[in-house]
C-alpha positions in Angstrom: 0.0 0.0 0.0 0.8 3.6 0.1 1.8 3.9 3.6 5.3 3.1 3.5 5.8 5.3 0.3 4.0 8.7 2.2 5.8 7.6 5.7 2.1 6.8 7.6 2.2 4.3 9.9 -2.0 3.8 9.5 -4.5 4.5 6.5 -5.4 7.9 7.7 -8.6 8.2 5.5 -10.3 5.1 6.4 -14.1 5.0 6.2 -14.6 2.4 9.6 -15.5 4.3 12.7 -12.0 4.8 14.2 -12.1 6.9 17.4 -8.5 7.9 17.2 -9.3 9.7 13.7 -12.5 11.6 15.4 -12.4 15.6 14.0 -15.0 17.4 15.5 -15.2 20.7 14.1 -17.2 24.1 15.2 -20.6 22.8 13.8 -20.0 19.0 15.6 -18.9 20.7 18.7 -21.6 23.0 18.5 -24.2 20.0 18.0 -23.0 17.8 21.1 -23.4 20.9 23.4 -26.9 21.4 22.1 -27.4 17.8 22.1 -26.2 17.7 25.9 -28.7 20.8 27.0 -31.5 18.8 25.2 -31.0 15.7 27.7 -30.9 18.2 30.4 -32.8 17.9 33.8 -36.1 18.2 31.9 -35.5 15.6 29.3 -38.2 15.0 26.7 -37.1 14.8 22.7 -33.9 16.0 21.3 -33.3 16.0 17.3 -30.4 15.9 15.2 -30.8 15.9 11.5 -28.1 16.5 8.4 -26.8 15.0 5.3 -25.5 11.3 4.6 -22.2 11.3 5.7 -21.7 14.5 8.1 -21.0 13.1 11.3 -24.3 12.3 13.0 -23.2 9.0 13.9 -20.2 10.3 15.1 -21.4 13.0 17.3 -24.0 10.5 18.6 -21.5 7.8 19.5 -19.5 10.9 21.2 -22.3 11.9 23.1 -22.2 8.3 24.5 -18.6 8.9 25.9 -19.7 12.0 28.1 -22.9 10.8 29.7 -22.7 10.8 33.4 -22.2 7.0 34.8 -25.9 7.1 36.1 -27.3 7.2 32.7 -28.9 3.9 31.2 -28.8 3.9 26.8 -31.1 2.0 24.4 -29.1 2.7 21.3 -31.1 1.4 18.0 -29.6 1.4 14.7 -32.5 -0.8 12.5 -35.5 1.7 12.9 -37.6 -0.3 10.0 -39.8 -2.3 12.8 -43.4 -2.2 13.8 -44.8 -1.0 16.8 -43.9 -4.3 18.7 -41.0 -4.9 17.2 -39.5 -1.3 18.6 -40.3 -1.9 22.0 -39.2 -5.5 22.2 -35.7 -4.0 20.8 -36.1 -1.3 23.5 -36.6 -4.5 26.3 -33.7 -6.0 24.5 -31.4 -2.9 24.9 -32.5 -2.1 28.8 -32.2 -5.8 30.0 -35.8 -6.3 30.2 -37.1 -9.8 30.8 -40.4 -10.5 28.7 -42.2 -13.1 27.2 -40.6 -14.1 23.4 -44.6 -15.4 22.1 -47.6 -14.2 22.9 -46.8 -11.2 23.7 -48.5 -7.5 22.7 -48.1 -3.8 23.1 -49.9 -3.4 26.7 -47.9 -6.0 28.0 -44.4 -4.9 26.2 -45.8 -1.1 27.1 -46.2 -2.0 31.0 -42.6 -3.7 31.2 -40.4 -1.0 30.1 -42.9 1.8 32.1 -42.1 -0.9 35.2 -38.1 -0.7 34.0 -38.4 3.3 33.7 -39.7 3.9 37.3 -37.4 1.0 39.0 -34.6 3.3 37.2 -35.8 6.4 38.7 -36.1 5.1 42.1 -32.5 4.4 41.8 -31.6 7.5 40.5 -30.6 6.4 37.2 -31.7 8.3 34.0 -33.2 6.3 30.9 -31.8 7.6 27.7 -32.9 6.4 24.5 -31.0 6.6 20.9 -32.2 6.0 17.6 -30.6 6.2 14.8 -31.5 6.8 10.9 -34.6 7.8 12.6 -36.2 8.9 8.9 -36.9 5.4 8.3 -39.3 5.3 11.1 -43.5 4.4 10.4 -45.5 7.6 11.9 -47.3 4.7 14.0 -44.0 4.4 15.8 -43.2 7.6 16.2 -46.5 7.9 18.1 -46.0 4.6 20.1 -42.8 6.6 21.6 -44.5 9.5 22.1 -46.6 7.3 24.2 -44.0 5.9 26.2 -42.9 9.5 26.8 -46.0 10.0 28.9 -44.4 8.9 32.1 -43.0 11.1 34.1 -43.0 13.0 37.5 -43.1 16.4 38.8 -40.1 17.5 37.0 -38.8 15.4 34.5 -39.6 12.9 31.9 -39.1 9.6 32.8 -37.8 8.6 29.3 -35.3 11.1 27.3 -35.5 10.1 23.5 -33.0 11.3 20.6 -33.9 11.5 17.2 -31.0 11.0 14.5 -31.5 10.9 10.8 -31.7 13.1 7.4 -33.8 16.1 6.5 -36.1 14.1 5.2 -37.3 13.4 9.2 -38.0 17.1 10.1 -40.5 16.9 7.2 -42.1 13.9 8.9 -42.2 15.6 11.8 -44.6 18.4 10.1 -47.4 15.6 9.6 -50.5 17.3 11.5 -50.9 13.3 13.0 -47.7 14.2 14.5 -48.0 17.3 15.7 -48.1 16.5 19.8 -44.5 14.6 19.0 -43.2 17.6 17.1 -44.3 20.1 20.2 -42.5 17.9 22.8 -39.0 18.3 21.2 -37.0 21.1 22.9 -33.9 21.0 20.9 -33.3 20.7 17.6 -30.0 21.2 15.1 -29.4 20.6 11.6 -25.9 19.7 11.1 -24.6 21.3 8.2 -21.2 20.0 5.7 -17.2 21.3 6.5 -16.8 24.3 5.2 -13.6 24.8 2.6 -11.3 25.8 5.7 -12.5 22.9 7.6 -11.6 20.6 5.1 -8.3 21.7 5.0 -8.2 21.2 8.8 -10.0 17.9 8.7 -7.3 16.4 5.9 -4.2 18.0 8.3 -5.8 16.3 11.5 -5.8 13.0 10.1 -2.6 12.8 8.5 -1.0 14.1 11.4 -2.7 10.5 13.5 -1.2 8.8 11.2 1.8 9.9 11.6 2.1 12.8 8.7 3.7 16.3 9.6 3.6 17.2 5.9 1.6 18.5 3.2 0.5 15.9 1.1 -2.1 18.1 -0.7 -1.5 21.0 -2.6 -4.0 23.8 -1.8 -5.8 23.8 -5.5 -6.2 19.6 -4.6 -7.9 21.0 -1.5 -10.2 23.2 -3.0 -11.0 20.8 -5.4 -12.0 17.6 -2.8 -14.1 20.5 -1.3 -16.0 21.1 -4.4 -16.4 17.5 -5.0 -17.4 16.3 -1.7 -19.6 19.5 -0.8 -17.8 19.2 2.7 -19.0 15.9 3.8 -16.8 14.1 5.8 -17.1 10.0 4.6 -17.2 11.6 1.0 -13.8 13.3 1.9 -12.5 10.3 3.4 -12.6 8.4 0.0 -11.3 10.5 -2.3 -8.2 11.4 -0.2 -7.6 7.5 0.1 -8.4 6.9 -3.8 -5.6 10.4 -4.5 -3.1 9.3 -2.3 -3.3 5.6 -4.0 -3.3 7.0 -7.6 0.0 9.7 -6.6 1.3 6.3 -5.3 0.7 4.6 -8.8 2.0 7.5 -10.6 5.0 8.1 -8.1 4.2 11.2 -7.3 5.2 12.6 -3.7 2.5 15.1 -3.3 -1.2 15.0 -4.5 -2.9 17.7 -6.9 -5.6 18.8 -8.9 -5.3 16.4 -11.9 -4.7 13.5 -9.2 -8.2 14.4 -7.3 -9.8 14.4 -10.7 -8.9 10.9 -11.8 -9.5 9.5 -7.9 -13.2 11.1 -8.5 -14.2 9.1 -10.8 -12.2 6.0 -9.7 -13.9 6.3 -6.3 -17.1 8.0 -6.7 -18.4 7.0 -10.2 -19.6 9.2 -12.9 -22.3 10.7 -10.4 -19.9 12.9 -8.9 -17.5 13.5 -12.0 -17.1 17.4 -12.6 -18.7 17.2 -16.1 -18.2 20.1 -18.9 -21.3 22.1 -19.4 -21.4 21.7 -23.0 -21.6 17.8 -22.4 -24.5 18.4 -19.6 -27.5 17.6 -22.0 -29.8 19.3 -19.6 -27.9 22.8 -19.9 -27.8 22.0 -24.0 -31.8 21.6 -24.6 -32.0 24.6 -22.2 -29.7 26.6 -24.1 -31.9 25.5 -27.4 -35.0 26.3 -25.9 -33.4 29.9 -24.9 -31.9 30.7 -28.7 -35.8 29.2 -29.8 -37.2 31.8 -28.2 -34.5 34.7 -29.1 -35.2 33.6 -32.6 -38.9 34.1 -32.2 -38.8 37.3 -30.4 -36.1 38.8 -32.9 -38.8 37.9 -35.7 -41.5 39.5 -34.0 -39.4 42.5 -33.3 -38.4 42.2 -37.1 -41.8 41.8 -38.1 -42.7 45.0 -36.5 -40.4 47.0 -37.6 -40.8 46.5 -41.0 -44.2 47.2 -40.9 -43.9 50.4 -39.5 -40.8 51.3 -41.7 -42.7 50.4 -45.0 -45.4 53.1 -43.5 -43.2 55.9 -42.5 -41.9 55.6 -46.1 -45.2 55.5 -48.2 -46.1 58.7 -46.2 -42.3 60.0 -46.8 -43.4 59.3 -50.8 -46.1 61.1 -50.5 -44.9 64.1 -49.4 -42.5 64.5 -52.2 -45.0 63.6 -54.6 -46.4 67.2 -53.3 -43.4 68.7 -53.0 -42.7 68.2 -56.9 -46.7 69.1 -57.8 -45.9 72.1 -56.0 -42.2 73.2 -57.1 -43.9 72.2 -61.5 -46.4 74.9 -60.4 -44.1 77.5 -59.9 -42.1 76.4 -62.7 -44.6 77.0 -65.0 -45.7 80.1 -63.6 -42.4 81.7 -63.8 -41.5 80.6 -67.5 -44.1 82.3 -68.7 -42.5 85.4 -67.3 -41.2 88.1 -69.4 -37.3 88.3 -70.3 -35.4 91.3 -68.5 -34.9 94.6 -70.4 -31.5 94.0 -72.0 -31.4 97.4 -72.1 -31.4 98.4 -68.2 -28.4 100.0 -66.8 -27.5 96.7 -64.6 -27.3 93.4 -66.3 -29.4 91.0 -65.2 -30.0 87.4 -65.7 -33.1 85.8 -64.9 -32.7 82.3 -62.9 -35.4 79.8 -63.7 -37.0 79.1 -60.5 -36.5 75.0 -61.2 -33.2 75.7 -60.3 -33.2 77.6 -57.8 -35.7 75.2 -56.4 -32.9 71.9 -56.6 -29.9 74.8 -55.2 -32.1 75.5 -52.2 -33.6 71.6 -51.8 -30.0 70.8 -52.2 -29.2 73.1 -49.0 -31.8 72.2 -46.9 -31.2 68.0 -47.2 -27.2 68.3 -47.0 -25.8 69.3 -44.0 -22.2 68.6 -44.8 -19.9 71.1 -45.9 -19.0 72.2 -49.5 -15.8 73.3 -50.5 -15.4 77.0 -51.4 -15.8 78.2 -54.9 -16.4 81.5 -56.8 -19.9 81.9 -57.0 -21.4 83.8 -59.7 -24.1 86.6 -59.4 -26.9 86.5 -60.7 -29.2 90.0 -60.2 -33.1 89.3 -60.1 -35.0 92.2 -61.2 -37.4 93.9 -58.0 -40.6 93.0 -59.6 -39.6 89.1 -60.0 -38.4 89.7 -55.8 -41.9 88.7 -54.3 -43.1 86.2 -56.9 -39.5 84.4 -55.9 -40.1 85.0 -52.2 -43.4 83.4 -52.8 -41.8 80.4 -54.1 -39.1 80.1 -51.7 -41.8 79.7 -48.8 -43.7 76.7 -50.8 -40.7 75.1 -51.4 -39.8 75.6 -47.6 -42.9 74.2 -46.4 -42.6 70.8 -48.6 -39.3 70.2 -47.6 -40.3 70.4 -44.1 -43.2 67.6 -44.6 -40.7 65.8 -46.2 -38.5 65.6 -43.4 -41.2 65.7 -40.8 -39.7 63.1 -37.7 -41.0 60.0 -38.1 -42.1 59.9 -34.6 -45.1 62.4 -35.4 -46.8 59.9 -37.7 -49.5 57.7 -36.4 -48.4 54.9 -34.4 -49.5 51.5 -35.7 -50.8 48.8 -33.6 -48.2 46.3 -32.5 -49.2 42.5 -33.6 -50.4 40.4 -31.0 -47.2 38.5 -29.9 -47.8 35.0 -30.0 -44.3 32.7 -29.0 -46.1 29.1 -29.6 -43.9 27.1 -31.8 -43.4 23.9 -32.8 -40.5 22.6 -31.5 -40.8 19.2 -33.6 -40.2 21.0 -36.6 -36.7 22.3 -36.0 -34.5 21.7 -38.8 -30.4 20.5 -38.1 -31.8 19.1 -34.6 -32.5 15.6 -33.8 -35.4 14.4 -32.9 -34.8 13.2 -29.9 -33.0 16.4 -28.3 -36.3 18.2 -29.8 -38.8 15.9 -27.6 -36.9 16.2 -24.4 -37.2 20.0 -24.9 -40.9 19.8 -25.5 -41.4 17.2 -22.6 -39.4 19.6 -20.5 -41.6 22.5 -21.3 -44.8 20.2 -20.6 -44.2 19.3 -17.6 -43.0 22.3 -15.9 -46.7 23.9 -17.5 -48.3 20.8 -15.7 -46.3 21.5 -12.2 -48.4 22.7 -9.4 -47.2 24.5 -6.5 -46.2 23.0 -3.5 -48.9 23.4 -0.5 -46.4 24.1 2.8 -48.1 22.1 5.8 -49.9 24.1 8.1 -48.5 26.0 11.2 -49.4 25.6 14.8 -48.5 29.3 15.3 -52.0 31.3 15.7 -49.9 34.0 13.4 -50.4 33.7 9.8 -47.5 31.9 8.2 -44.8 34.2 5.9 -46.3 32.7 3.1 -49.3 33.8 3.5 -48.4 37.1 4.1 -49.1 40.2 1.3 -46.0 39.8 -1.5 -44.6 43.4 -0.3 -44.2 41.9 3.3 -42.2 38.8 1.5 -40.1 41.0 -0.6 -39.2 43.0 3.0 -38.2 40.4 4.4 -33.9 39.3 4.2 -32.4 36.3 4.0 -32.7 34.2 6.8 -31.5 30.7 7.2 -32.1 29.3 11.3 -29.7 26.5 12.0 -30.7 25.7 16.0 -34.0 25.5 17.6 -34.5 25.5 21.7 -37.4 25.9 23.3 -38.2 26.2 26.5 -41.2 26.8 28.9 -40.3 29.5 31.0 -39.2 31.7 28.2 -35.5 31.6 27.7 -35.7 29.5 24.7 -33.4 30.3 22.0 -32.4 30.0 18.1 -29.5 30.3 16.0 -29.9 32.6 13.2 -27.5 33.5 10.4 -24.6 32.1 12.7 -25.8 34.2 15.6 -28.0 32.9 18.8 -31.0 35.2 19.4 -33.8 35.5 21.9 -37.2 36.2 22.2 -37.2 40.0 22.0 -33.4 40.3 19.2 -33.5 41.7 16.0 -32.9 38.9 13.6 -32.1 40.7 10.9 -32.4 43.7 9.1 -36.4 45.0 10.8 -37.4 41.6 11.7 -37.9 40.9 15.5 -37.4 37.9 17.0 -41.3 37.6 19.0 -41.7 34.3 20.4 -40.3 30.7 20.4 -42.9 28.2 19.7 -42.5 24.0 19.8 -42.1 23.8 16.3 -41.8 27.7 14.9 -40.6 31.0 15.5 -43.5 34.1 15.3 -41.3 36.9 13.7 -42.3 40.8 13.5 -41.7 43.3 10.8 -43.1 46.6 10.9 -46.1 45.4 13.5 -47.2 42.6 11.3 -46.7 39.3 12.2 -46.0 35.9 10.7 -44.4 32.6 11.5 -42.0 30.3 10.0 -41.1 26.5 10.7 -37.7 25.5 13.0 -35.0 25.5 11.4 -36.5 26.6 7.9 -34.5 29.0 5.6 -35.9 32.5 4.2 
């Protein structure tokens, strides 16, 4: 093995349970102490929830290891029984003698309630474990409430931990339920090592097995990070998959290439970073998106067109009476008489056609001529208002003719219609083109999802008017206590706050329910589940 070639005395990334290896970090710290005030004096239900492979086990088994010696543990690992089944495994776990046959819930029921109060007149506390709690029948989880029924004056008779996946707080929200879900007072979702974590995680290990070096270059890091999304038993085999491939390849430290070849050697394809031009998902969305661009742009086109075709039949028009009026003063001025040749000034007449195209010409270019001698040409003073006459006509055509286009009538804009048939695409298969259209069916056929039903008396956030939604920031809470007497407590944004604290931003922090939180923003009120995110 690798080993000997890395100078380890142990396989430091292991996946078995070793206790020598345990790493508990801020959030696994921070989950056994809330664990431990759970299973307080009070006692009553305590739940731990995260993702496959973060630790709960681990923090579970820890717990274990700092229980006071008075403390008596059922620890279940198969939850998948029935109602009898559970509590002839709890019987089996407290050394409680029972009948094998014949036997049924009363009677199982009445032996462990005659173990819980024989362990409470010996001052011994009963604690009770159970783990991948998910998997448990909502039958079950009421047969425990049941059991939980037992107590004294002070404190439950029977202290029960819940351990499993995410998937168990939505359980939990079953209205069937909801006496269960009001007799938990603490609850923490255990959330994935962050990038700095992992780094610390990978040095802790190495460093048991006897490693004082860095084996991993920082880019390797980042990468079993983004590959593993910070979860421990994920981390665990693809830094014993790297360092075997550097081994192959006889390469002292492990990088970015080596992570990316132990991915797919240890994890499969699932979890193989995959380029997003292979991802057919992202390539029938990317069609669907140019689909629609191409049907817009038409439709855009479409309209433009029309309205261009418009503005210039009315631009025609206009110079259609611009010319009928610049032939009528044509003719009127060539029937004019010559100039007396005689007259003391010579004088030329200028036929007004062109000095209609000199002064169109001037009004229509705007650039700059080049200087030249111009001649002069002397108009006599009884041709002055005739040409004066003509110079406003021509005036007032040209301006029609180059009227904005704005100030003509707006046309009506064609209804936009973006069906299309996406079957009919030419230079894509068929096959890309009915995963596109299947896609687009069913997310018209999705309905929304109904949230279950609060216990608050408040009105629920989403229920509340859209502008109270949009007011409200980000909020994600990651720890739930409760308690009677009011000190109860959550853990919001990475910050604990009370009954009474600004959460964040204008939202107030006004009361600590079983199973949500009543918040308050500008003297309206709503509620949100425990350890929900905003």
């Amino acid at each position: 093995m690798y080993t000997s070639f890395f100078g380890l005395n142990d396989i430091p990334f292991s996946i078995a349970p070793n206790p020598d290896y345990l790493f508990l970090g801020d959030r696994h710290k921070e989950a056994l102490s809330h664990l431990s005030y759970g299973l307080g004096d009070t006692g009553g239900f305590v739940l731990l929830t995260g993702e496959v492979g973060t630790g709960k086990t681990t923090i579970s088994r820890r717990l274990l290891e700092q229980l006071p010696e008075n403390t008596q543990v059922a620890f279940i690992l198969n939850p998948t029984l029935s109602c009898l089944e559970l509590l002839a495994t709890i019987c089996d776990e407290l050394k409680v003698r029972y009948k094998k046959t014949g036997t049924t819930l009363k009677y199982l029921t009445d032996k462990i309630q005659q173990k819980l109060l024989s362990n409470q007149a010996e001052g011994i506390n009963t604690l009770l474990i159970i783990d991948e709690a998910q998997h448990l029948q909502p039958e079950v989880l009421e047969q425990l409430r049941l059991l939980t029924n037992l107590e004294t004056n002070t404190k439950k008779l029977l202290q029960v931990v819940l351990i499993g996946q995410p998937e168990l707080q939505q359980l939990l929200q079953r209205r069937d339920l909801r006496q269960l879900a009001q007799r938990i007072t603490a609850r923490y979702h255990l959330l994935p090592l962050t990038r700095k974590e992992v780094a610390l995680y990978i040095k802790h290990r190495l460093t048991v097995a006897d490693c004082h070096r860095q084996l991993f270059k920082p880019s390797a890091i980042a990468l079993i990070h983004k590959i593993s999304k910070g979860i421990p038993r994920l981390i665990n085999l693809l830094c014993d998959r790297a360092l075997a491939t550097a081994y192959g390849n006889n390469d002292s430290v492990v990088n970015r290439k080596t992570v990316l070849t132990a991915s797919e050697q240890a994890l499969g394809s699932e979890f193989h970073l995959t380029p997003w031009w292979q991802k057919k998902s992202l390539i029938a969305a990317s069609i669907a998106a140019n689909l629609a661009i191409v049907v817009a742009g038409a439709y855009w086109f479409g309209g433009y067109y029309q309205t261009q075709t418009h503005v210039q039949t009315e631009a025609s028009t206009s110079n259609e009476v611009a010319n009928e009026n610049l032939s009528g003063s044509n003719a009127q001025f060539s029937s004019q008489k010559p100039v007396d040749e005689s007259s003391s000034e010579q004088a030329t007449l200028v036929e007004s056609s062109e000095l209609a195209q000199v002064s169109l010409n001037q009004s229509t270019q705007p650039e700059v001529l080049p200087a030249k001698v111009a001649s002069v040409e002397i108009v006599p003073a009884n041709m002055q208002n005739e040409l004066a006459n003509n110079n406003t006509n021509l005036e007032q055509a040209t301006e029609r003719n180059l009227k904005p286009q704005s100030e003509s009538e707006p046309i009506p804009a064609a209804e936009q219609n973006l069906d299309f048939d996406l079957s009919q695409l030419e230079g894509v298969s068929p096959e890309l083109l009915a995963k596109v259209q299947q896609a687009v069916d069913d997310t018209e056929q999705q309905q929304p999802l109904v949230p279950a039903a609060s216990e608050s008396p408040v009105p629920s956030l989403l229920d509340m008017p859209s502008h109270i939604q949009n007011s409200v920031p980000a909020m994600t809470f990651e720890v739930h206590i409760f308690a009677t007497d009011g000190n109860g407590w959550v853990r919001v944004n990475g910050r604990e706050r009370y009954e009474g604290d600004v959460v964040a931003g204008r939202v107030v922090l006004a009361q600590i329910n079983q199973e949500d939180v009543v918040l308050e923003l500008d003297g309206q009120q709503f509620s949100l589940p425990a350890l929900s995110s905003w």
